[in-house]
C-alpha angles and dihedrals in degrees: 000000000000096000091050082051098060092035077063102046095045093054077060122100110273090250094053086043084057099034091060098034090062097042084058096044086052101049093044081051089052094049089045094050090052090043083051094055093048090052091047090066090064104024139039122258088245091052092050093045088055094041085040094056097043088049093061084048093054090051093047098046097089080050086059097041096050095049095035131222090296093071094067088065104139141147101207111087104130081053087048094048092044085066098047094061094040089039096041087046096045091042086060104053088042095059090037094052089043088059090058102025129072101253093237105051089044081050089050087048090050099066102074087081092113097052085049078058098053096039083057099038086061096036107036100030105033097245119159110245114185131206097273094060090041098052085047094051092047083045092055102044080050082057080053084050093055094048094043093035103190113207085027106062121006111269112240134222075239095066097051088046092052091055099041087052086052098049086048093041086050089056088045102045074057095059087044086063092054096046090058090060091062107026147028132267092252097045092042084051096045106046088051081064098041091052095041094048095085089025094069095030107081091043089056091048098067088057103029124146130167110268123229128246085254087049092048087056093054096050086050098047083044088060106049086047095049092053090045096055102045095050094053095045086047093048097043091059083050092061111036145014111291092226088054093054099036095089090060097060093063091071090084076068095073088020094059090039089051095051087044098059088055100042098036105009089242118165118183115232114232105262093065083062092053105028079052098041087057103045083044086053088048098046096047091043090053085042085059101042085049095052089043090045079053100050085051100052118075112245095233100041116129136225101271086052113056091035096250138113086216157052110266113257116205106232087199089074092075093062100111098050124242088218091103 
């Protein structure tokens, strides 16, 4: 049955591939945030990274042992340990800040991803960024503003984690993009577990408690999502533009604060809808301007050229957050 439904999906336009890949990616994201702030209540965030990243190999491993060694051929493993690092660190705000945080206001937060990308697209490579994708991204990080609202509710080490983890999560959604060029969504996905396993172990060491049967369930639940979710996100930047497929990443957005009424009774106030629909409005409108910036520079132009130092990163790529 699963093999006749992605026969079917890949007989499907590239866009709608994408469309529907990233719906899925976002709604396994948002199971998987409310499944990290259950666990929170038992474990330590160092002990559910590293749960949370064994899970997704477990779940990989009949993958592996079906393609052989040889499948994991690449040649982009400083590409692949940059990641590590960025994605380990980012992975460990993210839960830190869930198990504080209502789930809902840190998913709201995580979205400015994409306005940490362009800020370092225009800082740190060199890219020309005008006046229109500046006034978006300053818009967007206002929309942070609204969620956060400092003088108004004390700020929390959790908001500042939640935005670190999104600035880190923009860079490796980057590095996602690049990964896709070279080598295939199950390699790029295994070898993030592979490379995280001892990573995360010898922080969760130092915490560690035996989990309960409940608890069991959860990690296993965590990892299928998380393999879910990061195939489909992978796959979903193989088969279509990134700013095509970044709105529909926002709907983990109504999808986390929906599970999260049921499992915590959790009810966003009303800012969170307003401080994330505008950081949602500024993201995708910096996700457009980039893909039509694109269609306009010659792919071969050099740098001379088109004004940068660099090659021209798509912010848009860090719409579904690495943070995961």
């Amino acid at each position: 049955m699963w093999g006749l439904a992605r026969a079917r999906l890949r007989a499907l336009p590239g866009p709608l591939q994408g469309a529907i890949l990233m719906t899925i990616a976002a709604g396994a994201f948002a199971g998987m945030n409310v499944l990290i702030r259950a666990l929170s209540f038992e474990l330590h965030p160092f002990q559910i990274s590293f749960l949370r990243v064994v899970g997704s190999l477990v779940f990989m491993l009949p993958w592996l042992a079906h393609a052989g060694i040889s499948a994991l051929a690449s040649a982009s493993h400083k590409l692949y340990l940059s990641r590590t690092i960025v994605g380990y660190i980012s992975m460990l705000c993210w839960f830190t800040s869930l198990a504080i945080l209502p789930v809902s206001e840190a998913t709201a937060l995580s979205f400015t991803s994409p306005l940490f990308a362009t800020a370092a697209a225009a800082l740190l490579l060199g890219e020309i960024v005008r006046a229109r994708r500046w006034t978006a991204t300053i818009v967007g990080f206002l929309g942070a503003m609204v969620v956060i609202r400092p003088g108004f509710q004390a700020v929390e080490l959790a908001h500042v984690l939640v935005l670190v983890s999104a600035a880190l999560g923009g860079w490796n959604a980057i590095t996602v993009k690049q990964l896709t060029k070279t080598d295939a969504p199950n390699v790029i996905v295994i070898y993030m577990t592979l490379y995280l396993t001892p990573v995360s172990l010898l922080p969760a060491l130092f915490v560690w408690q035996w989990p309960s049967l409940e608890a069991w369930l959860m990690v296993a639940l965590l990892g299928l999502c998380g393999t879910i979710g990061h195939q489909t996100f992978t796959r979903a930047l193989a088969v279509c533009e990134a700013s095509y497929v970044l709105p529909f990443d926002f709907a983990r957005l109504p999808m986390v604060a929906f599970i999260a009424y049921f499992a915590f009774a959790e009810t966003p106030d009303p800012w969170t809808w307003v401080g994330g629909g505008i950081i949602v409005a500024s993201t995708v409108y910096i996700a457009r301007r980039e893909a039509k910036l694109s269609r306009l520079t010659p792919p071969a132009a050099t740098a001379s050229e088109t004004g940068t130092v660099a090659k021209r990163p798509d912010p848009a790529q860090a719409g579904a957050k690495g943070v995961e």
